[in-house]
N, C-alpha and C positions, 0 to 999 in steps of 0.2 A: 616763773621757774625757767632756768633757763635750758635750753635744748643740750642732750647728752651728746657725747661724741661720734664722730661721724664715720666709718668705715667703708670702706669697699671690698670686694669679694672680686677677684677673679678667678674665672677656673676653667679650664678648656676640654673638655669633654663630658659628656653624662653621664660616668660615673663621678668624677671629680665633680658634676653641680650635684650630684646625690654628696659627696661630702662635704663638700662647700655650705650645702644647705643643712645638714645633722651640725657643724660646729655652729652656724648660726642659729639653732635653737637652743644652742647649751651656752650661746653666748647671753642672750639675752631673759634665756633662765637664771644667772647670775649678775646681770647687770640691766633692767630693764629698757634703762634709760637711752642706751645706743642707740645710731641711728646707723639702720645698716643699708645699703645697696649689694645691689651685683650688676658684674658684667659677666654675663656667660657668652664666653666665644664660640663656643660651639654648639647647636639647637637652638632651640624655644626658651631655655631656662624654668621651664613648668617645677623643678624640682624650688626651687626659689620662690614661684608664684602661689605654689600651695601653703608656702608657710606665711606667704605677705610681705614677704621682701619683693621692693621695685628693682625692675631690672632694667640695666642702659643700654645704650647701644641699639644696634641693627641686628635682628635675634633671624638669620638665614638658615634654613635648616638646609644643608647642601648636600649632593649623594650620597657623598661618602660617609656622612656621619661624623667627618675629624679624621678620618682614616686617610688622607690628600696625602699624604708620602707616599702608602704602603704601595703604593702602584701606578704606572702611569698611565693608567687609565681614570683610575680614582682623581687622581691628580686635574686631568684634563676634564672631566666633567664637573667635576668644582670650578673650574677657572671658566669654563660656559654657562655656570649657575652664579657665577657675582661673583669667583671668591674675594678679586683685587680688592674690588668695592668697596667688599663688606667689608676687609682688614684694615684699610682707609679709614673708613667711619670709624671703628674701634679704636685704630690709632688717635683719633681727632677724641675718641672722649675721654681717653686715660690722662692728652694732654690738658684737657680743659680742667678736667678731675680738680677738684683739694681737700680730698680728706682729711682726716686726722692720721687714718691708718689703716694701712693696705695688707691684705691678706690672700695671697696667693694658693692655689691650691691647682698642683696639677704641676708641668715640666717646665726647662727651660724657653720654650716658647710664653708660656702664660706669664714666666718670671720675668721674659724680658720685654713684653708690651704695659706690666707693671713698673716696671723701673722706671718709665715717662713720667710716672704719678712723682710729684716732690713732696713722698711721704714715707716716715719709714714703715717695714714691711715686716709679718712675720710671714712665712715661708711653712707649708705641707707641701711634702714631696713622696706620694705614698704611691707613687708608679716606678720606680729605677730601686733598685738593691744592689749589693754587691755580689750578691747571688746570684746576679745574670752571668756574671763575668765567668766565660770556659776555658781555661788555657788552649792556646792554640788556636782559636775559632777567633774569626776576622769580623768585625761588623760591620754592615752592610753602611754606606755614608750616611742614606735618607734614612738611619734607622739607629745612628750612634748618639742622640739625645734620648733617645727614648729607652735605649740599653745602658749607658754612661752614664754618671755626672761628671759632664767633663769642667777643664779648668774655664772655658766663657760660664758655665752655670755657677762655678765655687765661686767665681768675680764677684757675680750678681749676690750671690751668698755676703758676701763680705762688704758688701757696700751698706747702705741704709739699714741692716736688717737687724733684727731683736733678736731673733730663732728661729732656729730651721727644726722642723719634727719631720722624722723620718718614720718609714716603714717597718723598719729593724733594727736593734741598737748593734746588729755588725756595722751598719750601715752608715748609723751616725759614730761609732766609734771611725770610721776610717774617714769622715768627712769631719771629725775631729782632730786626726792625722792629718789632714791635706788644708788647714787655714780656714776650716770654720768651728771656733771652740766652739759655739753655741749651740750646735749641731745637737739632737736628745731624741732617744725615744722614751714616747710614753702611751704606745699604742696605736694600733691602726685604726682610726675612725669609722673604717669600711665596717668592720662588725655592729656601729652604732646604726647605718643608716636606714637599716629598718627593725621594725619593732618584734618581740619574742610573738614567735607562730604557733598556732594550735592548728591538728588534727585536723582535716575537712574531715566534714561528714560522712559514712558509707565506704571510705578509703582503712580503718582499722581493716587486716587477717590477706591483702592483698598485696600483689607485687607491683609495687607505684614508683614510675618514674617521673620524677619531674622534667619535663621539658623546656632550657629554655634557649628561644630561639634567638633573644637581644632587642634591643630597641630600635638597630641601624636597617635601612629597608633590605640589604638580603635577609632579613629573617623570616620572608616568604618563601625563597628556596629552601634554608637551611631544615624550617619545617617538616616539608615534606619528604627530604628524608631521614627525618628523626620518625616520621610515624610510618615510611615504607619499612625500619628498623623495628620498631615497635611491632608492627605486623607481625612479626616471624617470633617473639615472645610468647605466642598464646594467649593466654587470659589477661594479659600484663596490664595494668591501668597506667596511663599516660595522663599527666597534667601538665598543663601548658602554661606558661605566666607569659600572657599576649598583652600586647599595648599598639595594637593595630587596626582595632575596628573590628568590624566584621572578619570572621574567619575564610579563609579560603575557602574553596571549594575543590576538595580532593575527590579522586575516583576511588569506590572501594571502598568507601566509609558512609554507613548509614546513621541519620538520625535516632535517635534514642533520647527518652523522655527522662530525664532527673531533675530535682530537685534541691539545688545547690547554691547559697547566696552569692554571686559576682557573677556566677556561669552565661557564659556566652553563646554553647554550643555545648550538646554532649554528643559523641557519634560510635559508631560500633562497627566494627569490622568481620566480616562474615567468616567464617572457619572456611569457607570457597576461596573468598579475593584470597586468605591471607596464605591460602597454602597448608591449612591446618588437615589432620585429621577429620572425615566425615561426623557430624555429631560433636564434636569440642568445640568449647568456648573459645571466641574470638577476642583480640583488642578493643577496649576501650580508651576516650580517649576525652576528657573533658577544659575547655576551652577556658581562661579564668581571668578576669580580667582584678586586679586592685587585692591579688591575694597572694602575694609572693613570699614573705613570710610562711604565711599557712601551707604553701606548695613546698616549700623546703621542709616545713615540720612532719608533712604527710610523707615525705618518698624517704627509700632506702639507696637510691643512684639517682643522679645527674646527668645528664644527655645537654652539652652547652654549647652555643655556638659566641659566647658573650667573651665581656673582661671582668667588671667589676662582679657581677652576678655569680659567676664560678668561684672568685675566689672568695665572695660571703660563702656559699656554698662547701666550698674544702673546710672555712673555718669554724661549717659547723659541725666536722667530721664527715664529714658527707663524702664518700667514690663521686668523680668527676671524669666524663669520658666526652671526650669532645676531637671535633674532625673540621679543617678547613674550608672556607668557603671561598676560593680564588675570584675575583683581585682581593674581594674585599677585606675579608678575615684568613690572612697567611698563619702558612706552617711557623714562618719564625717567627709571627707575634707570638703564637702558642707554644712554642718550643720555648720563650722567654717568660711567658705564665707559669710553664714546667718548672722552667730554672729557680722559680719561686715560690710554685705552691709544691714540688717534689713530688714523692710517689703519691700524693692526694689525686695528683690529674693524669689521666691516659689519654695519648696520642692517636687516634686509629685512622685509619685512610677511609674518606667518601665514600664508602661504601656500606648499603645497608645491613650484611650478613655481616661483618668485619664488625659494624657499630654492635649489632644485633648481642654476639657474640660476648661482644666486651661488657654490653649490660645485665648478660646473661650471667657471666662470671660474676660481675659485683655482686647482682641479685642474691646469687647463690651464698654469699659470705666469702669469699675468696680471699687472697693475697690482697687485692686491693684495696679492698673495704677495710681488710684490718690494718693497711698501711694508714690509710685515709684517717681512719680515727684517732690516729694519734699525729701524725703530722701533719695533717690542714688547721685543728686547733693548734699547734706550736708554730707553725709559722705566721697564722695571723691574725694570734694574741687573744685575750679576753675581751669582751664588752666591757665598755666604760671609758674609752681613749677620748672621746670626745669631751667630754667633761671635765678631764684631765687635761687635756690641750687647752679647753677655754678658760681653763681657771689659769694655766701658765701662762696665756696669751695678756687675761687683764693685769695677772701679777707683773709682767711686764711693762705692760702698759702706766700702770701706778707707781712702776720704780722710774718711768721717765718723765714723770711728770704729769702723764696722762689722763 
């Protein structure tokens, strides 16, 4: 029997290998026979490895996390951590590459270290909207691919490619205006890439925040203070979806015994540290490793310092409040998250009475929470896009011959 067809994946960040990795299970749920690769430019590619796709390349997990624009600090400790190198080797394996057919997933960066490959390409581009775009508001240079699709990205569009799927059909309507008819939504794949969640245990009749702090290493600061925020809620429960090991070790928070499948840590915060009333129940705060799903299904708000994370989160109707973590995670990355998930996500300043405050209002049912449920689900979409992309992708593929 002879060997099925051969694909490549790129995709330059961890959220984009989280989708990258959900279309290649819905690829080869319809087509066994492929032979898939990735090259993840950005981390480990772990999301690719748990499903048994091989991954190429020089897999560098660098400070920044992929964030090397937003700052020039980010910037330069990448470039003391390999970055040249690494882009070098990836450059040297897209050229050596001969797939059958290239699959991009993620910006104009990732589109254009694929273009090397002499293959045609289909194209996800589920980070840029036309929703970013403010009248009157300038974009920053190191930050206008990532807010744009400008005319080098529609180039790229228009060369080798089969289709482009977009984030929003305003999106590919205007990227159908601008020279790429093929341009289609047919959903956001971010809804696919993790599975429907249940309930943790013991978490029913309480006011449960999920906390997430991100995969990139400031999600050690960001942490603490989401639970110095936490604090000042009272009884509030706090769930954490950590993928860092061992938990820190904060002041103010004591050990506490539960019994919880993933659990890494449970801790409790005394009505003393947290400021409370003499006698009142303090914060809890439970540490969860492999249950992210199950944390979004258990809370009533969002505490995030993430990208992909937040906006699965808005699109499960979920209030999302979230606060910068300079260099690494900027006000405009999330001021452009806004510009796309709307009043689903609140802005609040570093501070933990400021955060405290704003989770308090969701908790409560507020303005937020009932914006939240109806425009995080509309802007991004139902479950099922993945399925729907991978069946257009082979349908393409078999109208070329493929």
């Amino acid at each position: 029997m002879s060997a099925g067809p051969r694909w490549l994946i790129v995709s330059n960040g961890h959220g984009e290998d989280q989708v990258g990795a959900t279309l290649a299970r819905a690829l080869l749920a319809r087509s066994s026979a492929l032979q898939l690769e990735a090259l993840p430019l950005v981390g480990a590619g772990r999301a690719y490895e748990a499903i048994g796709v091989p991954c190429l390349g020089p897999r560098t997990v660098l400070p920044s996390g992929g964030l090397t624009v937003h700052h020039p600090r980010a910037a330069l400790a990448d470039l003391r951590a390999g970055l040249v190198p690494m882009t070098l080797a990836q450059l040297g394996v897209v050229r050596r590459a001969r797939p059958g057919h290239v699959l991009v997933v993620g910006d104009a960066y990732a589109h254009t270290l694929a273009s090397f490959v002499p293959a045609q390409r289909s194209v996800v581009q589920t980070l840029v909207s036309v929703r970013m775009r403010v009248p009157g508001r300038r974009v920053a240079w190191q930050r206008v691919f990532m807010e744009r699709i400008g005319w080098p990205e529609r180039r790229l569009m228009r060369g080798r490619v089969r289709a482009v799927y977009t984030r929003d059909e305003a999106t590919a309507a205007w990227l159908r205006g601008h020279g790429v008819p093929y341009a289609r939504w047919l959903g956001n794949p971010m809804m696919d890439a993790f599975g429907p969640g249940r309930p943790i245990d013991g978490t029913a009749g309480r006011a449960v925040v999920a906390l997430l702090p991100g995969s990139r290493a400031y999600a050690g600061r960001s942490v603490q203070l989401m639970l110095a925020a936490l604090a000042r809620l009272g009884p509030a429960l706090g769930l954490v979806a950590w993928t860092h090991g061992p938990p820190p070790a904060l002041a103010g928070w004591q050990p506490c015994a539960r019994q919880v499948p993933g659990l890494l840590a449970a801790w409790r915060r005394s009505d003393a540290a947290a400021g409370s009333p003499a006698g009142s129940p303090g914060a809890e705060v439970w540490w969860l490793e492999g249950r992210f799903a199950d944390v979004l299904a258990s809370a009533q708000v969002v505490l995030g310092t993430t990208g992909t994370a937040q906006e699965q989160a808005a699109g499960l109707g979920l209030p999302v409040v979230s606060f910068a973590v300079p260099p690494d995670l900027s006000r405009a990355f999330l001021r452009n998250q806004q510009q796309l998930l709307g009043p689903a996500l609140r802005l609040v300043e570093a501070d933990a009475e400021a955060i405290a405050q704003a989770l308090a209002a969701a908790l409560a049912g507020g303005e937020h929470s009932r914006a939240a449920a109806v425009e995080g689900p509309a802007r991004m979409g139902p479950s099922g896009a993945a399925a729907r992309i991978a069946a257009d992708m082979l349908a393409e593929l078999e109208a070329a011959g493929g």
